[in-house]
Each structure stands twice: as structure tokens, then as C-alpha cells.
PyMOL commands that place a pseudoatom at each C-alpha (Angstrom):
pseudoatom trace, name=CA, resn=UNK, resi=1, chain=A, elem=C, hetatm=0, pos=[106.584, 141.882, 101.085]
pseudoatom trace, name=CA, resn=UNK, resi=2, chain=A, elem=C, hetatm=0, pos=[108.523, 138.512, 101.653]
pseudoatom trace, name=CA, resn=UNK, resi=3, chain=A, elem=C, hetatm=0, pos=[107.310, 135.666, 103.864]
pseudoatom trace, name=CA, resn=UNK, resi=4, chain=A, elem=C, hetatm=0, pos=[109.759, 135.438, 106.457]
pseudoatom trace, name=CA, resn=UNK, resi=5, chain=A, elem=C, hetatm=0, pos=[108.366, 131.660, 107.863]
pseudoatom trace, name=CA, resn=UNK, resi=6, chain=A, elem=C, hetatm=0, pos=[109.993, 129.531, 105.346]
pseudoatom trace, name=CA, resn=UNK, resi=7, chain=A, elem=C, hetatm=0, pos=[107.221, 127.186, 104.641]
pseudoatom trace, name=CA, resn=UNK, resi=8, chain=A, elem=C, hetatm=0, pos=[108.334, 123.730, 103.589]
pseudoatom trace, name=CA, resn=UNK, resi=9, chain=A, elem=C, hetatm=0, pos=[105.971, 122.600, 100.576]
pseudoatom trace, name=CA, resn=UNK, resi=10, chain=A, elem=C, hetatm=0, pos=[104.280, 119.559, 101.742]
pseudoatom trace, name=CA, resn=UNK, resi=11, chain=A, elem=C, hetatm=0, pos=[104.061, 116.919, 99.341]
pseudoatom trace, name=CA, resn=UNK, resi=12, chain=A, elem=C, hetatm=0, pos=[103.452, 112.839, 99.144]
pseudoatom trace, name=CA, resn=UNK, resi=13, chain=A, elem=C, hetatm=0, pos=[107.233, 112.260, 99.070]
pseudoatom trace, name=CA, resn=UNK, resi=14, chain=A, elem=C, hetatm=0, pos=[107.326, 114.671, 102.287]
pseudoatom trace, name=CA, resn=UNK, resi=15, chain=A, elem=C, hetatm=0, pos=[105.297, 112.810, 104.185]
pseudoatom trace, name=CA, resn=UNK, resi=16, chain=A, elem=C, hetatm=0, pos=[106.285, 109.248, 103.125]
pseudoatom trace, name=CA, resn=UNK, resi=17, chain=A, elem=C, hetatm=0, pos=[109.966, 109.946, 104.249]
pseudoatom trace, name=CA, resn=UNK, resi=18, chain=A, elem=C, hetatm=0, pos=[109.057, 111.990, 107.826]
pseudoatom trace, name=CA, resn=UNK, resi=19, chain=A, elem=C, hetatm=0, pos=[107.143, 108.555, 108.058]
pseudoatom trace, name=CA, resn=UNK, resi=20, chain=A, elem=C, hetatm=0, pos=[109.629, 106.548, 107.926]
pseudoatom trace, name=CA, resn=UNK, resi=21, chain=A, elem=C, hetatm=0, pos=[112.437, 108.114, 109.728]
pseudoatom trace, name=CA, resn=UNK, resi=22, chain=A, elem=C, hetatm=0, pos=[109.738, 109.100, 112.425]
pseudoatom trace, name=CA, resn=UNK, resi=23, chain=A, elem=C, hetatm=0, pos=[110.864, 107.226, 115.753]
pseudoatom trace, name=CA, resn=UNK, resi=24, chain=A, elem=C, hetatm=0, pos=[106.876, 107.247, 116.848]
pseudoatom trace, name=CA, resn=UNK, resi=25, chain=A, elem=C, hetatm=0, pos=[105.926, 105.551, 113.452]
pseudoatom trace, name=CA, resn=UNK, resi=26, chain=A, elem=C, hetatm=0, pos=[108.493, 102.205, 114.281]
pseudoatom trace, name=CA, resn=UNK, resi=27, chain=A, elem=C, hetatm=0, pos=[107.027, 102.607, 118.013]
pseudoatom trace, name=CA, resn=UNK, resi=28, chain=A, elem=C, hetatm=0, pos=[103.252, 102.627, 116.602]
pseudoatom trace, name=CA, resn=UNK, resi=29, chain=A, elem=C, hetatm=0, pos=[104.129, 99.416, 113.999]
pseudoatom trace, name=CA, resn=UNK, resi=30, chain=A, elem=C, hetatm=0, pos=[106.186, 97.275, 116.386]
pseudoatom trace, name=CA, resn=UNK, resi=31, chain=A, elem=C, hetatm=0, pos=[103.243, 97.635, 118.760]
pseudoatom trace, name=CA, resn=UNK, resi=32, chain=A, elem=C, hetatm=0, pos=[100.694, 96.298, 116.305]
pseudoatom trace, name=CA, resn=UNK, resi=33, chain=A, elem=C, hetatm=0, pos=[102.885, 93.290, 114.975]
pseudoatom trace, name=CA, resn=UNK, resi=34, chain=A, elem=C, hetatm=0, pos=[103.516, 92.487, 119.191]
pseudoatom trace, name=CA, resn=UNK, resi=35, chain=A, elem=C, hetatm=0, pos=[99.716, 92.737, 119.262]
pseudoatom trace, name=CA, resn=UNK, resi=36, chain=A, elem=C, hetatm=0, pos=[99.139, 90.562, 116.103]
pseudoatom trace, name=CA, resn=UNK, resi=37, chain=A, elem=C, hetatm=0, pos=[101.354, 88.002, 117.122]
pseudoatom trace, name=CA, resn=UNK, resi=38, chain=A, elem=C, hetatm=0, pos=[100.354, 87.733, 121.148]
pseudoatom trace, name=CA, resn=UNK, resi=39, chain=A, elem=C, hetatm=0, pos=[97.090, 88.408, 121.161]
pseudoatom trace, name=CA, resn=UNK, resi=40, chain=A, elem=C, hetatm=0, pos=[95.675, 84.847, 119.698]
pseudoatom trace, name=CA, resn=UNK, resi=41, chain=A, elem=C, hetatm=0, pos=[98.684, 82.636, 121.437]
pseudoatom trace, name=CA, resn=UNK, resi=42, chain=A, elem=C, hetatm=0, pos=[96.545, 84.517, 125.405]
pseudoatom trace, name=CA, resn=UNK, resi=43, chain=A, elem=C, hetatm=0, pos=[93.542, 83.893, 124.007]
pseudoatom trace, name=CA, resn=UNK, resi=44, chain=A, elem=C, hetatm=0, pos=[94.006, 79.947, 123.479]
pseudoatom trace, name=CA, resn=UNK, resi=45, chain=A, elem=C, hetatm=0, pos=[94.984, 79.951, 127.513]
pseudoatom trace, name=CA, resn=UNK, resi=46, chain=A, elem=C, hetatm=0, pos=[91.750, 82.221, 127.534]
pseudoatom trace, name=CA, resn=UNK, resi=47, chain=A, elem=C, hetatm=0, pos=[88.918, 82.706, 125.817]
pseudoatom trace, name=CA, resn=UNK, resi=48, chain=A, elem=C, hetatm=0, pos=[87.291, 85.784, 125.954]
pseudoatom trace, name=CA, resn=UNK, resi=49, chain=A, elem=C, hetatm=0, pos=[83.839, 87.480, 124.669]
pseudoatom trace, name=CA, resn=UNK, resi=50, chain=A, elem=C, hetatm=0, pos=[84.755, 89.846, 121.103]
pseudoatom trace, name=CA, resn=UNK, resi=51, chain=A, elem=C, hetatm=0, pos=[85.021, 93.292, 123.161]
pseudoatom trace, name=CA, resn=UNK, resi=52, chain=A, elem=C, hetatm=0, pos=[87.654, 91.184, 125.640]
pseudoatom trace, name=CA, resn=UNK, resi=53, chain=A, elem=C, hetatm=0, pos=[89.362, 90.423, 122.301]
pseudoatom trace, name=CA, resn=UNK, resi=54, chain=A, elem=C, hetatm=0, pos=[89.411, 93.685, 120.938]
pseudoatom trace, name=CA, resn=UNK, resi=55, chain=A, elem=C, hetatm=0, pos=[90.478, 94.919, 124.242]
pseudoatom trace, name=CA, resn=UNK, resi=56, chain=A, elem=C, hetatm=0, pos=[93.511, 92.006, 124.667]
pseudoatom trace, name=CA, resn=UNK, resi=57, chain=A, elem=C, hetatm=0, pos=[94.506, 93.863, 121.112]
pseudoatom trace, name=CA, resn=UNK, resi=58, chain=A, elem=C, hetatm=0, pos=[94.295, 96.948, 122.288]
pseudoatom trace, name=CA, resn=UNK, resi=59, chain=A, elem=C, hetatm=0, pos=[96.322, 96.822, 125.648]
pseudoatom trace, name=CA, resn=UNK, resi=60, chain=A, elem=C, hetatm=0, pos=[99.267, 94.587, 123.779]
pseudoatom trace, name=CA, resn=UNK, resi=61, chain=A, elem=C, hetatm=0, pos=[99.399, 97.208, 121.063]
pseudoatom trace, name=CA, resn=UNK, resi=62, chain=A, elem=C, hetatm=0, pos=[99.780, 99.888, 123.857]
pseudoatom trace, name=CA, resn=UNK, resi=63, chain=A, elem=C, hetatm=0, pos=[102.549, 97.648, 125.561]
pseudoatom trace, name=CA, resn=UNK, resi=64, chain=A, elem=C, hetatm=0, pos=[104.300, 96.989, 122.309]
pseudoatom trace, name=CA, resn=UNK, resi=65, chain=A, elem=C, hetatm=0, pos=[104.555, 100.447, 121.929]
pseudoatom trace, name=CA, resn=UNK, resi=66, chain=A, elem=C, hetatm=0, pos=[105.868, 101.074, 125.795]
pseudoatom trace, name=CA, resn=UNK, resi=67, chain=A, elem=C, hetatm=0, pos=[108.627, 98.652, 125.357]
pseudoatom trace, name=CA, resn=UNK, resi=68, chain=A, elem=C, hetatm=0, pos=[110.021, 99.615, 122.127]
pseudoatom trace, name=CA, resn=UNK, resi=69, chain=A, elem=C, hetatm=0, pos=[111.350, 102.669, 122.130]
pseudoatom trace, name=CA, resn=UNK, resi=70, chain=A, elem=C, hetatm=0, pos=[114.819, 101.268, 121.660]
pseudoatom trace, name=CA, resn=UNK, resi=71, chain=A, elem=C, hetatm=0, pos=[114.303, 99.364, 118.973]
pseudoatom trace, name=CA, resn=UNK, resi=72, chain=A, elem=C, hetatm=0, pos=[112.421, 101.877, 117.315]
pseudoatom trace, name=CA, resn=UNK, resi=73, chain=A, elem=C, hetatm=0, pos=[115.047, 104.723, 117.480]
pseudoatom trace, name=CA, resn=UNK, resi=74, chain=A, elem=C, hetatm=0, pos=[117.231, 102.254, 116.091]
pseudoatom trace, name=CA, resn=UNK, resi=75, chain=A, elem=C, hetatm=0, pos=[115.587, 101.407, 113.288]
pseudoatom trace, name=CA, resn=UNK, resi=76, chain=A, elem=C, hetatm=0, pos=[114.759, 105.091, 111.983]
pseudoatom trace, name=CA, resn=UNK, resi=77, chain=A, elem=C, hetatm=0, pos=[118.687, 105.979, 112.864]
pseudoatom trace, name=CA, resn=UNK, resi=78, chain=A, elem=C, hetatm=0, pos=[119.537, 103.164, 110.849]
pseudoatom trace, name=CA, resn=UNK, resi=79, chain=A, elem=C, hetatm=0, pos=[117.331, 104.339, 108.191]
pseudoatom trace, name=CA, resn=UNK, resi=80, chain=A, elem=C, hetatm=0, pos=[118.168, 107.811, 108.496]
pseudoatom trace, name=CA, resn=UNK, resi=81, chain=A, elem=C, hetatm=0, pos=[121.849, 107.165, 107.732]
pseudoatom trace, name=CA, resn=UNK, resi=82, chain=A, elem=C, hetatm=0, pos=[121.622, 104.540, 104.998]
pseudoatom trace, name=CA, resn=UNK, resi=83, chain=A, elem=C, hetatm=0, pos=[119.005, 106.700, 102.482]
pseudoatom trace, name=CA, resn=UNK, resi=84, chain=A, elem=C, hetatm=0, pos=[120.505, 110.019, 103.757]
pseudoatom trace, name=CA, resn=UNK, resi=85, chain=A, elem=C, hetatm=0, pos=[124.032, 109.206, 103.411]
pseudoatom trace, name=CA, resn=UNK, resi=86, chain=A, elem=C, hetatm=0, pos=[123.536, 107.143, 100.071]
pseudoatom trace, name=CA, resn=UNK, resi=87, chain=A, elem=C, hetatm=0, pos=[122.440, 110.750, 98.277]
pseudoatom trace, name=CA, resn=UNK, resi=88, chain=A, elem=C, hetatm=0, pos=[125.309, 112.320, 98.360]
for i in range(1, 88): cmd.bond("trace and resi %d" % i, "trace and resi %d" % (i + 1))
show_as sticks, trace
zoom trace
């Protein structure tokens, strides 16, 4: 008997490259680096206990995330058709 579901074997190279043409990955990184770079420039205007902090971090990263869905499917398109197209 055959297995008819055509299982894909799933290896480190696999998962590195659906990484990085993954639109939600860009999303996910973008939002951090917003995060990373906003979060200490509010909290000079205002200080706030370590949970505030951690929660400034937190709602940027979400934000980050929001906004940059264009950017995002950009990059991985980009991506996509530069290492794709240079294999064959």
C-alpha cells in the first residue's frame, strides 16, 4: 500500500527557508526592531515602573506588527524571487 498524502520531509533547510519567505516572520521582526528602537526614546518623556516597561515593549511590538504588513510582504516577495529565480 502507497501513502497517498505526499509528506514533505521536514528538515533544517525546510524550515530556515519557509522562515524566511514567511510574510508573518518579516511582520513578527519589524515589530520587535519598532519596539527596540521606540520603546526607550517614550520612556525618557516617561518613566515608568519595570512591568510598565515590559508592557511599553510589548504593545509597540504588537503595533509594529499591525502596521507592517506592507513592508513585510514586500520583503519576502522580494526574497522569494531573488533566491528562487537565481536556481534555475
Amino acid at each position: 500500500m502507497t501513502d497517498m498524502t505526499n509528506k514533505r520531509n521536514i528538515t533544517i533547510g525546510y524550515i530556515f527557508f519557509y522562515l524566511l519567505f514567511s510574510v508573518d516572520t518579516w511582520r513578527i521582526l519589524l515589530g520587535i526592531l519598532i519596539s527596540i528602537l521606540l520603546t526607550p526614546q517614550l520612556l525618557k518623556t516617561n518613566p515608568m515602573t519595570g512591568s510598565g516597561e515590559i508592557m511599553l515593549y510589548i504593545m509597540l511590538a504588537g503595533i509594529g506588527w499591525a502596521i507592517t504588513a506592507y513592508p513585510a510582504k514586500s520583503i519576502a516577495l522580494f526574497l522569494r524571487k531573488v533566491i528562487l529565480n537565481g536556481k534555475q
